[in-house]
N, C-alpha and C positions, 0 to 999 in steps of 0.2 A: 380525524385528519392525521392523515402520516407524515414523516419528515424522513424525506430520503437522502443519507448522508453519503458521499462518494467519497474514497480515499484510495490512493496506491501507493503502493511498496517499490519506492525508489530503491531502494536494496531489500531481495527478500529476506524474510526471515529464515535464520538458518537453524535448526532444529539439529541438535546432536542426541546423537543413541547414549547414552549414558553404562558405560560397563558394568558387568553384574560383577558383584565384589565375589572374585570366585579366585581363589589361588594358580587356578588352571586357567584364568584369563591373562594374556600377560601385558593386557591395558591397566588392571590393577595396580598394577606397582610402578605406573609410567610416572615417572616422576614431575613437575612441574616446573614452568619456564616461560620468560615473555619471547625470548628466541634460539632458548636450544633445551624447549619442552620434549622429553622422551616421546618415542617414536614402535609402533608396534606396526607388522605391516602381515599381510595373508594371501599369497596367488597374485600379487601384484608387486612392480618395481618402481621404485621412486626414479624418475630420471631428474629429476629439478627441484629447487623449492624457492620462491622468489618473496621479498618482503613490499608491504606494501609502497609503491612507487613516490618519489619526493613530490611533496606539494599536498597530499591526501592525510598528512599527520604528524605532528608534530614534533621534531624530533628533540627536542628538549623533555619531552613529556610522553613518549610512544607507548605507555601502556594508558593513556586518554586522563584524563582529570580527576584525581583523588574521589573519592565522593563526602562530600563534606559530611561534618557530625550533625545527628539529629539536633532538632530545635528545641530552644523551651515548649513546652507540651500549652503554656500559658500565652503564648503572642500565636495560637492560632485562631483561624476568624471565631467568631459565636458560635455560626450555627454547627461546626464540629466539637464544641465544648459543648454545644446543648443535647448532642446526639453521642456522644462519648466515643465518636469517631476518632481517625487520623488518615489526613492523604498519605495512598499509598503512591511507592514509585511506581514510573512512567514503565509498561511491558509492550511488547512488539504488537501487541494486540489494540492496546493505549494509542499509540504509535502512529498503524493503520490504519485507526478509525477518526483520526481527526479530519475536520472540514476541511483542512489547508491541504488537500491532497493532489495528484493532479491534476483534477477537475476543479479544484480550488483556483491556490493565489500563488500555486507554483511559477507556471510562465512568469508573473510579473514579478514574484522573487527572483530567479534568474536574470528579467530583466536589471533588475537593480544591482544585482551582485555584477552583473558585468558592467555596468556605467560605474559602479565604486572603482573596479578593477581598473578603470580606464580612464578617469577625470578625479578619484577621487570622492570617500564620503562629506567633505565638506561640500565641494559643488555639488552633488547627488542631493544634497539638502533644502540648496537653494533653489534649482529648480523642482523637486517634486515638491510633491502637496503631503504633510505628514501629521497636520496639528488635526486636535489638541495636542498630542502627545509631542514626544522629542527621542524619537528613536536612537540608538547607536547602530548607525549604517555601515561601519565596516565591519571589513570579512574580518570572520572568525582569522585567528592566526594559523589554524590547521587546513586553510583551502588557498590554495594558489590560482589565484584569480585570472591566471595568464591558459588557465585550463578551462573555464566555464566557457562552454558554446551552447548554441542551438541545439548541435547534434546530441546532447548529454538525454534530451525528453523524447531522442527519434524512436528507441524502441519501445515506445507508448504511445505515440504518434502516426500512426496509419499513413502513408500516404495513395493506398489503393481502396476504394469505395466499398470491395468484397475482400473482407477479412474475418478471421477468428481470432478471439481471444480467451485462452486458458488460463485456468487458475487449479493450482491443486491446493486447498483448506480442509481444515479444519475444523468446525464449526460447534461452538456449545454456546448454545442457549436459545436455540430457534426452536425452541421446544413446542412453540405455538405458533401461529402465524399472525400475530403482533411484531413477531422480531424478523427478517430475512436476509441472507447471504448471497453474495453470487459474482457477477461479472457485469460487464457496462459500456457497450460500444457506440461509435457516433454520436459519441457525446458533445456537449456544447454548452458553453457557460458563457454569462456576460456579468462583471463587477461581481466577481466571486460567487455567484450563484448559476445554477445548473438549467439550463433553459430547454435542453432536445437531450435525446439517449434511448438507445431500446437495451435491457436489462434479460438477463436471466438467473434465476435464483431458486431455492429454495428456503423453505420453512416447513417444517414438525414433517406431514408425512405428502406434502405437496409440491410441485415445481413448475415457476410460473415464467412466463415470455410479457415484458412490461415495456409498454409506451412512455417514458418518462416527459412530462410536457415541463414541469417547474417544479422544486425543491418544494413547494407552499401546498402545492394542490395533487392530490391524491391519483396516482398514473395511471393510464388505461390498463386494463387485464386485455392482451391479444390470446393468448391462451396459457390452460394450465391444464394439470393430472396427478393422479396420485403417483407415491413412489414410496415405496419402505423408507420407514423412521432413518432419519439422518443421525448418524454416528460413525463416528471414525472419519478418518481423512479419505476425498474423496475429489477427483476432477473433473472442472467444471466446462464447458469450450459453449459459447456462443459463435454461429457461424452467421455473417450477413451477405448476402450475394446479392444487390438488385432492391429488389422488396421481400426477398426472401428471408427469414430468418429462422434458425434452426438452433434449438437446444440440446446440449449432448452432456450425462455425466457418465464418468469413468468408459466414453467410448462410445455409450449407449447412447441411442438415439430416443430420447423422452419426447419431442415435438415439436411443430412449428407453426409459424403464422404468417402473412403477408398486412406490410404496410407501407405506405410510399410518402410517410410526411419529412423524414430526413435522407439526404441521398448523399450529405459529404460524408468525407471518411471520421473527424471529427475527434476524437481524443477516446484511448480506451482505458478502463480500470474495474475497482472495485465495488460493488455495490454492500453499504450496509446499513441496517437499520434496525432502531432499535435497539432492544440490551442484548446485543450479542457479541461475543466473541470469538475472532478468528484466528486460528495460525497459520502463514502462509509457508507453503514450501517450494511451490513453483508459480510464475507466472509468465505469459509468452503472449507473443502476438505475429501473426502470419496471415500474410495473403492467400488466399483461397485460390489465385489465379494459375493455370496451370502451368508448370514445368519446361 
């Protein structure tokens, strides 16, 4: 039995080209800076350069939070002492793939950060439901509460019935199909679990169009086909029109299926599962409906 996990990249991953150490590059020797990092430019003119806006970062602290010193190697749990492990840090990939995504416990995080922003973490306390535990419900000091809205989850948020949604990834380790990557529209969750969604994805040398019914139980296959081994970065687009549904990478039209059990527009994002890893470099969402 599979466990289908859904996550999305509130900020994608941004992926920089890295310069080749070459004397004749003149990114080489670009000096570094938290705001007045050298500058190299080619066929194009800088008209602007804008820092990020009050309320998004800290300005007592604007290069982000020291990263504290490693621990004693001896207060980590057992079972990484017994395996001569050590956690590594959190990577974009880490990031993307956690449960809490937007199919998760976002909304209701939002919900919460806007009732702190507005009555306060103490009230926020009293009336939600939070035990066992005893959370610290206020905002981080780098988010200006006076800025959280609704609108913040709209372009993940559909609100036309026929949409697509792309993804350009990355993908290493769908080397089989145990593991798969993809996209995720008219989705639907209740108490942090995934209840409706149709999916397209690929794994190893196949790509498949999925009925998602429940995180627990194993999704329907509406269709699949082969497709040359997956490597390199590659984009993904699920189109829903109706009961139509159609899978496309890099353009190409792979296939389609019809099914009429979901018809709201419903939440779109990430489909992953498995040990796999992705980087993301684009993701979008747009109505199909015409111009």
């Amino acid at each position: 039995m599979k466990s289908w996990v859904v996550g999305i990249a509130g900020a994608m991953v941004l992926v920089a080209a890295v310069a080749a150490q070459s004397t004749s590059d003149p990114r080489s020797t670009l000096k570094a800076g938290l705001r007045d990092a050298g500058e190299a430019i080619k066929n194009l003119e800088k008209l602007a350069s804008l820092t990020n806006p009050a309320g998004f970062f800290d300005p007592k602290n604007p290069g982000g939070t020291p990263t504290p010193p490693e621990r004693d190697p001896k207060l980590l749990p057992i079972e990484f002492r017994l395996l001569g492990t050590k956690p590594g840090r959190w990577t974009p990939e880490v990031v993307i793939s956690r449960h809490q995504g937007l199919l998760g416990n976002v909304e209701e995080e939002l919900t919460y950060g806007m009732a702190v922003a507005a009555v306060g973490p103490a009230v926020v306390k009293r009336l939600a439901y939070f035990h066992p535990g005893d959370p610290d419900v206020a905002l981080d000091t780098a988010i200006n509460g006076k800025l959280l809205s609704r609108s913040i989850l709209a372009p993940y948020q559909s609100d036309q019935p026929g949409y697509a949604v792309e993804a350009t990834l990355t993908i290493d380790g769908a080397n089989e199909c145990d593991a798969l990557a993809g996209v995720i529209a008219r989705a639907a969750s209740e108490d942090d679990a995934l209840t409706a969604g149709y999916a397209g994805g690929v794994c190893a040398d196949e790509w498949n169009i999925l009925a998602i019914r429940d995180l627990s139980d194993v999704p329907d296959e509406l269709a699949s086909g082969e497709i040359e081994p997956i490597t390199g970065q590659h984009t993904y687009r699920l189109e829903i029109d109706g009961e139509r549904i159609r899978f496309f990478i890099d353009n190409i039209f792979a296939g389609e299926a019809e099914d009429d059990r979901w018809t709201d527009p419903g939440s779109a994002g990430l489909l992953l599962d498995g040990n796999v890893r992705v980087t993301v470099t684009g993701f979008r969402v747009f109505s199909l409906a015409a111009p």
